[in-house]
TORROZA-996992 format. One record per residue (C-alpha): residue number from 1; residue in three letters; chain; x, y, z. Coordinates in steps of 0.25 Angstrom, whole numbers, plus 2048, in hexadecimal, padded with zeros to 3 digits. Each point is the difference from the previous one (the first is absolute). Example, Ala and Ser with C-alpha at 12.3 -4.5 7.8 and 13.67 -1.06 7.14 Angstrom:
! residues 2
    n  res  chain    X    Y    Z
    1  Ala      A  831  7EE  81F
    2  Ser      A  806  80E  7FE
***
This chain:
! residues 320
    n  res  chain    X    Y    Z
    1  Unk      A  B12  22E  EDA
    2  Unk      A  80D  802  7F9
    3  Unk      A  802  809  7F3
    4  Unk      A  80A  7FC  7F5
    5  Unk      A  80B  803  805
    6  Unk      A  7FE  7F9  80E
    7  Unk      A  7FE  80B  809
    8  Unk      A  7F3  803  807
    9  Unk      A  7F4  804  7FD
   10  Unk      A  7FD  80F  807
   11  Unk      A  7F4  800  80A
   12  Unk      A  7FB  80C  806
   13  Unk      A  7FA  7FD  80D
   14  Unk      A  7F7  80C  806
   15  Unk      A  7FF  801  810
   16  Unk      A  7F1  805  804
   17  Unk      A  7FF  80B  80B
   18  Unk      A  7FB  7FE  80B
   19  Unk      A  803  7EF  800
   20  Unk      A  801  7F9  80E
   21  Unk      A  7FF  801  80E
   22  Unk      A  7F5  80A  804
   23  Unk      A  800  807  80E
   24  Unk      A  7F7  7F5  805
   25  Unk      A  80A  7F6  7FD
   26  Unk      A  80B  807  805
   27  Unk      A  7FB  802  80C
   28  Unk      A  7FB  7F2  802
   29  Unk      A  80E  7FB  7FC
   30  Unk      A  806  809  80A
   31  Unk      A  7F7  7FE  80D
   32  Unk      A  805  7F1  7FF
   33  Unk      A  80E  804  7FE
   34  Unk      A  800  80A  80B
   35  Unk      A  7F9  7F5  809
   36  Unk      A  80B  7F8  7FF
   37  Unk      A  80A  80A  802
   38  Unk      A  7FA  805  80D
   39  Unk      A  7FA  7F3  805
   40  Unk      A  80A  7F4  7F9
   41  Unk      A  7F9  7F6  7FB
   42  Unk      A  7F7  7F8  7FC
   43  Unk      A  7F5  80B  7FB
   44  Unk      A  7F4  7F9  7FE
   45  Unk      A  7FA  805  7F3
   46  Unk      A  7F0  7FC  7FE
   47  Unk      A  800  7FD  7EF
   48  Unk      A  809  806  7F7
   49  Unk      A  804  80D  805
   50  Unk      A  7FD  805  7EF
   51  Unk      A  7FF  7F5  7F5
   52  Unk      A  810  7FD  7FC
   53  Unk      A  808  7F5  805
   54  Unk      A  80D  805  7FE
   55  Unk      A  7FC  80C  80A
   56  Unk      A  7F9  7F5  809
   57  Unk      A  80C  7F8  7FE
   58  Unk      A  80A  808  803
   59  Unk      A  7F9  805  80D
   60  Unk      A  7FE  7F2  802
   61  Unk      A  812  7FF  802
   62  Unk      A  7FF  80B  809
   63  Unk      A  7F9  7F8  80A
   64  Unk      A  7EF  804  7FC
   65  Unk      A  7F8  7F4  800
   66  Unk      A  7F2  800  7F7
   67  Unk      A  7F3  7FB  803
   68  Unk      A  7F3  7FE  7FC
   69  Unk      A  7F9  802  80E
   70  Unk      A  802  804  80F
   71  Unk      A  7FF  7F3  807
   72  Unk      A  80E  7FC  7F8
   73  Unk      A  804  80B  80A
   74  Unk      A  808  7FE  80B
   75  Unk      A  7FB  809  80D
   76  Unk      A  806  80C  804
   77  Unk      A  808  800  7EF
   78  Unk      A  801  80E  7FB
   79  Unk      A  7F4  7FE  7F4
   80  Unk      A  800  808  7F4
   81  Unk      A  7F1  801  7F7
   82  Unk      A  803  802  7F1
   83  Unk      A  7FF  80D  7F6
   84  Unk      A  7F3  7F9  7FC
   85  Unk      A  7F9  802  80C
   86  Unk      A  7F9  7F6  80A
   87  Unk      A  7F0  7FE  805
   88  Unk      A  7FE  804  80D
   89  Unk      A  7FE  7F3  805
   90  Unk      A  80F  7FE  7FF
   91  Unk      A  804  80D  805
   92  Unk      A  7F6  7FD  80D
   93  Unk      A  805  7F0  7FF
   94  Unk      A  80F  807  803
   95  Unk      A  7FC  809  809
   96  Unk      A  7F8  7F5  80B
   97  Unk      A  80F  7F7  7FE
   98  Unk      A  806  810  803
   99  Unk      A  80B  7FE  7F3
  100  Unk      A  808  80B  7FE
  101  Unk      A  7FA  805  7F3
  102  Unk      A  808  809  7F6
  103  Unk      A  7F4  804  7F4
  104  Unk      A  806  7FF  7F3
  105  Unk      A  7F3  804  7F8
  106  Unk      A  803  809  7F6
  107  Unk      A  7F8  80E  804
  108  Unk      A  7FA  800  7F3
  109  Unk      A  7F9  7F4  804
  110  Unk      A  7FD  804  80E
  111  Unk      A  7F9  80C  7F9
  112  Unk      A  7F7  7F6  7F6
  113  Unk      A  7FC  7F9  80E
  114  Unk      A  7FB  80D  807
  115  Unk      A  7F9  805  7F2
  116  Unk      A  7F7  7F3  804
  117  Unk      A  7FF  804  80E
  118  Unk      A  7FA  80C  7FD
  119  Unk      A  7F6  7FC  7F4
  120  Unk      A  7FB  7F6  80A
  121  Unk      A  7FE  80C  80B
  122  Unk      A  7F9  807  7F4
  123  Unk      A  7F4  7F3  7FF
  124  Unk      A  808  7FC  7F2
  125  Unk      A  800  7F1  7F9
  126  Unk      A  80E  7FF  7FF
  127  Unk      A  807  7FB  7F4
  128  Unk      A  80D  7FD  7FE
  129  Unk      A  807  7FE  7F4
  130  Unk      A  80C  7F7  7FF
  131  Unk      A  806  7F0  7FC
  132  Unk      A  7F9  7F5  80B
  133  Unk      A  80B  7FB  807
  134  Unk      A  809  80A  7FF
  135  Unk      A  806  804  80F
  136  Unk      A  7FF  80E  7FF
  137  Unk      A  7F0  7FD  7FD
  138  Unk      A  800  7F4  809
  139  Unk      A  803  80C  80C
  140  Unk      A  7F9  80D  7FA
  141  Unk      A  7F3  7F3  801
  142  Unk      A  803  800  80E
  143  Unk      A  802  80D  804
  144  Unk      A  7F3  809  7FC
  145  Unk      A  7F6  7FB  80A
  146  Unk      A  7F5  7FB  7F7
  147  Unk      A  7FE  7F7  7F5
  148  Unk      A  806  804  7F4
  149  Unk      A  7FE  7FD  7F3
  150  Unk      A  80C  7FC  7F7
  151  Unk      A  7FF  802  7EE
  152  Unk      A  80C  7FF  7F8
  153  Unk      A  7F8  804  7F5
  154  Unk      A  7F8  809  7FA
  155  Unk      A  7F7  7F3  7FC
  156  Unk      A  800  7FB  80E
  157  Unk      A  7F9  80D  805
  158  Unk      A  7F3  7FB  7F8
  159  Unk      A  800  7F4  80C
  160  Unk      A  801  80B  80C
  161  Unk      A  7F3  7FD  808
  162  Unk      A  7FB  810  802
  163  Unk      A  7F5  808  7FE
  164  Unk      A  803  808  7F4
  165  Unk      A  7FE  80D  80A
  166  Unk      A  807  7F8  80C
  167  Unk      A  80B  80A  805
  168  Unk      A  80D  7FA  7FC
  169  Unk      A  810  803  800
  170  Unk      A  80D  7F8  7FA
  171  Unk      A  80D  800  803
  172  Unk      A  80B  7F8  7F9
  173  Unk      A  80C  7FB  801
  174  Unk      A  80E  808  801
  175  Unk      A  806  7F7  7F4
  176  Unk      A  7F6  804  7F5
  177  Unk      A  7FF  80B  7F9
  178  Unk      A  7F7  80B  7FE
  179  Unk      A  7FF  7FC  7F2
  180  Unk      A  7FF  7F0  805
  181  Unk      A  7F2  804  808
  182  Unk      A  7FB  80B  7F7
  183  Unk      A  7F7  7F5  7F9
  184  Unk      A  7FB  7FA  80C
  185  Unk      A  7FC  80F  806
  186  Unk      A  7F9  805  7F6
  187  Unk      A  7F9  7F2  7FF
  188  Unk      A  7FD  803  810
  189  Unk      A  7FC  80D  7FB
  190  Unk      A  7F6  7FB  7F5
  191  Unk      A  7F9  7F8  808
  192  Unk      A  800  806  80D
  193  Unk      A  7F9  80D  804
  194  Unk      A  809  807  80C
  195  Unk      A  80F  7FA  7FF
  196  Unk      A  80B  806  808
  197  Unk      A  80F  7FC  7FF
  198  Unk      A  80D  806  806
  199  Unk      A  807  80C  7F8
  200  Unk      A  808  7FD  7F4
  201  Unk      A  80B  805  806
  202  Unk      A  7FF  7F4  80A
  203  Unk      A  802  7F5  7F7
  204  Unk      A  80F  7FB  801
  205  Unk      A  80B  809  7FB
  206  Unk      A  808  7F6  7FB
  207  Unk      A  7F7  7F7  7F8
  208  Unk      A  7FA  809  7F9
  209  Unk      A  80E  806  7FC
  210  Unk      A  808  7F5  7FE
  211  Unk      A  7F5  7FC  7F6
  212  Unk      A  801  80F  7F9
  213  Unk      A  80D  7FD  7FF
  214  Unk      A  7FF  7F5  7FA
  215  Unk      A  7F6  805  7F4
  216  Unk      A  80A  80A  7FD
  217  Unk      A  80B  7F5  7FF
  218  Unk      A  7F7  7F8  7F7
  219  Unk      A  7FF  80A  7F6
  220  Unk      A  80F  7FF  7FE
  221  Unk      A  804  7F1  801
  222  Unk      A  7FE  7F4  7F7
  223  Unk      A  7FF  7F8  80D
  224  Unk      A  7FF  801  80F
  225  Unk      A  805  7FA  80C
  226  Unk      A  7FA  801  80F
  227  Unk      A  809  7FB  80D
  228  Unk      A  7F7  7FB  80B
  229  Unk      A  7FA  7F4  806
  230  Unk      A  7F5  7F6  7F8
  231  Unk      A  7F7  804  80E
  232  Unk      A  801  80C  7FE
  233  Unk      A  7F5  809  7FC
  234  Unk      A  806  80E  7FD
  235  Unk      A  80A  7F8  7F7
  236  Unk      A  7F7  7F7  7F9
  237  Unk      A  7F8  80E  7FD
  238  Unk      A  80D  808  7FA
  239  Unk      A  802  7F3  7F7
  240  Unk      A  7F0  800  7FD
  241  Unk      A  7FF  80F  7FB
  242  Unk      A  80C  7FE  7F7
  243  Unk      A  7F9  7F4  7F9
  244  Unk      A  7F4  808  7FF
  245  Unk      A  807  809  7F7
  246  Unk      A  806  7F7  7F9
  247  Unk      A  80D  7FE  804
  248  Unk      A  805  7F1  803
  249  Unk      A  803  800  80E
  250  Unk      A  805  7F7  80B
  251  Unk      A  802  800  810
  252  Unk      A  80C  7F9  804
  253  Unk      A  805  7FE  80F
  254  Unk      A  80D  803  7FD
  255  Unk      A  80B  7FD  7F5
  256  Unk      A  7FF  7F3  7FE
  257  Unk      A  7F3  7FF  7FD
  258  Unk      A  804  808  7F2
  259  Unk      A  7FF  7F8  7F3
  260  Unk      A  809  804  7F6
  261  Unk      A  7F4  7FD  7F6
  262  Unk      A  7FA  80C  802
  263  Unk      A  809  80C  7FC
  264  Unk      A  7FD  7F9  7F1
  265  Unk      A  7FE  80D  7F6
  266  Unk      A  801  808  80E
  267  Unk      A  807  80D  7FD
  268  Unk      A  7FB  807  80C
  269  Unk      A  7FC  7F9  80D
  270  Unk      A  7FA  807  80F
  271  Unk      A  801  7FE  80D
  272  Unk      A  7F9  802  80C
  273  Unk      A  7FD  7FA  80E
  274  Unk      A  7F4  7FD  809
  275  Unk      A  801  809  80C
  276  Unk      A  804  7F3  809
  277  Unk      A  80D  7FD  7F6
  278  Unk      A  80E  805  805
  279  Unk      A  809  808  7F6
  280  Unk      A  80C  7F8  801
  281  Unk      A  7F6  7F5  7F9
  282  Unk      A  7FF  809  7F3
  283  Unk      A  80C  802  801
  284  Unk      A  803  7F1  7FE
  285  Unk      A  7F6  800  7F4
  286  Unk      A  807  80A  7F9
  287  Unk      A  80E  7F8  802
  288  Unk      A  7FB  7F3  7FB
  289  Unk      A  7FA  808  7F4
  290  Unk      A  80E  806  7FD
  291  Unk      A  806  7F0  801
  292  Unk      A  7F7  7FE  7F4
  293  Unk      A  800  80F  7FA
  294  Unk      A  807  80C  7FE
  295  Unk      A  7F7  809  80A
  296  Unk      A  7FF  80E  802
  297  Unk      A  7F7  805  80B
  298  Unk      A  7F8  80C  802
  299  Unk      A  7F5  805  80A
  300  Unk      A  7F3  808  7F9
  301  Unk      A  7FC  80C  80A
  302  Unk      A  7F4  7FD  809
  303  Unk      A  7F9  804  80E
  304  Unk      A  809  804  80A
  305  Unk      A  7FC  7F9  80C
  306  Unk      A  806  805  80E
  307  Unk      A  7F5  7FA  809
  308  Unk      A  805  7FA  80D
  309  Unk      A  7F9  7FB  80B
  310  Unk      A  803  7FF  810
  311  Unk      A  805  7F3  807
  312  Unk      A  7F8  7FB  80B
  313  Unk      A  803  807  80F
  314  Unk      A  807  7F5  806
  315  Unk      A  80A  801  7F6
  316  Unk      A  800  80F  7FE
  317  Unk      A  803  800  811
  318  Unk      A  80E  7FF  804
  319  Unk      A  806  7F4  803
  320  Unk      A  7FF  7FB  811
***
């Protein structure tokens, strides 16, 4: 780590662009924090409001309290759904207890459920592409108003049970790319006659550049680094497309999950974050690395994202 004469090694450490929050995250950060300006707390937040406990943790000391379902609820507590969206059995399970319900699911996500809507109006099997399990699949299940089929691969569409001339239609989840479904369309394509999906332009801004971003990074760097949760799925993706190009890379929560071990033979390292990871977390990566290195930082050219999205009308009104 130290060169003859003591004095530490040079690491150039490249920022990705765009890295972190996305306008869905924003937004869903913000409802919770303008709930508790306008209506004190405790904010009831149903699930992780996006997939970081240092933003769960800090709303959490400002007086929101998380749960895994309504009945942890107490009646008449200002409720807040999650950027990842909720079936619509919960939505009607608030509304017969009448909670006061801010929706914090990401638009982007609203859209995917109303893409299913429609292609169930159209008389289409409907397929949806995303991780079992995952809440943001968990809701999209239970919002389109059939049964829906759910393939995380292109080898699971083999086991869909339809006519191969059955009308059918896919959506897919906001945290994977266009090029993470690409294989499991065309397998939907190759098998099935009519096949109708939502408009490339719909897939979700963010994923699909923070992972361009993060190819160009790759082309640059000896090794990568990606900020953000172990549960969550945008950020498990950046660090996947890096290894795929065969870069070493690792998701770390935060700092101190570093290992000193891996800037070995490192001359050149990137950095990005899942859209659910603050900056002030990079930031901290980028001091512990110069504890260990002498770091200079750049940032590569990437989309300009300038999305925004409304916050629900009870906290557009003024204030009673």
């Amino acid at each position: 780590m130290f060169d003859a004469d003591h004095s530490p090694v040079d690491l150039r450490v490249i920022l990705a662009s765009p890295r972190g929050f996305c306008a869905g995250v924003e937004r869903a950060i913000t409802i919770v924090e303008q709930a508790l300006e306008r209506f004190g707390a405790p904010v009831y937040v149903r699930h992780e409001i996006v997939h970081n406990a240092h933003v769960v943790n800090r709303l959490k000391a400002l007086g929101a309290v998380f749960v895994e379902e309504l009945d942890e609820i107490p009646d008449g507590a200002t409720t807040v759904f999650s950027a990842h969206g909720v079936p619509k059995a919960v939505i009607a399970a608030a509304s017969e207890r009448q909670l006061p319900v801010l929706d914090a699911t990401c638009p982007l996500v609203t859209k995917v459920h109303l893409h299913g809507a429609r292609f169930v109006r159209e008389g289409r099997q409907v397929v949806l592409i995303g991780h079992a399990g995952h809440p943001e699949v968990i809701g999209t299940l239970g919002q389109i108003p059939a049964e829906v089929a759910l393939v995380a691969t292109a080898e699971e569409v083999d086991t869909l049970p339809f006519a191969p001339d059955e009308p059918l239609a896919y959506v897919t989840q906001t945290t994977l790319s266009v090029d993470d479904t690409r294989a499991v369309i065309a397998a939907l394509h190759a098998r099935f006659s009519d096949v109708a999906g939502p408009d490339v332009s719909d897939i979700c801004y963010a994923t699909q550049n923070r992972q361009n971003a993060v190819r160009d990074l790759a082309e640059k760097v000896d090794a990568l680094i990606v900020v953000g949760a172990a549960n969550s799925s945008n950020s498990n993706r950046l660090r996947d497309v890096a290894a795929a190009l065969g870069k070493p890379a690792w998701l770390v929560s935060d700092a101190d999950a570093l290992d000193p071990a891996w800037l070995d033979g490192v001359g050149t390292l990137g950095l990005t974050a899942g859209a659910s990871a603050p900056e002030d977390l990079v930031e901290g990566v980028i001091a512990r690395l110069g504890q260990w290195r002498n770091v200079s930082v750049s940032q590569l050219d990437g989309a300009r994202e300038n999305v925004s999205f409304s916050l629900p009308a009870a906290l557009r009104r003024a204030p009673a």
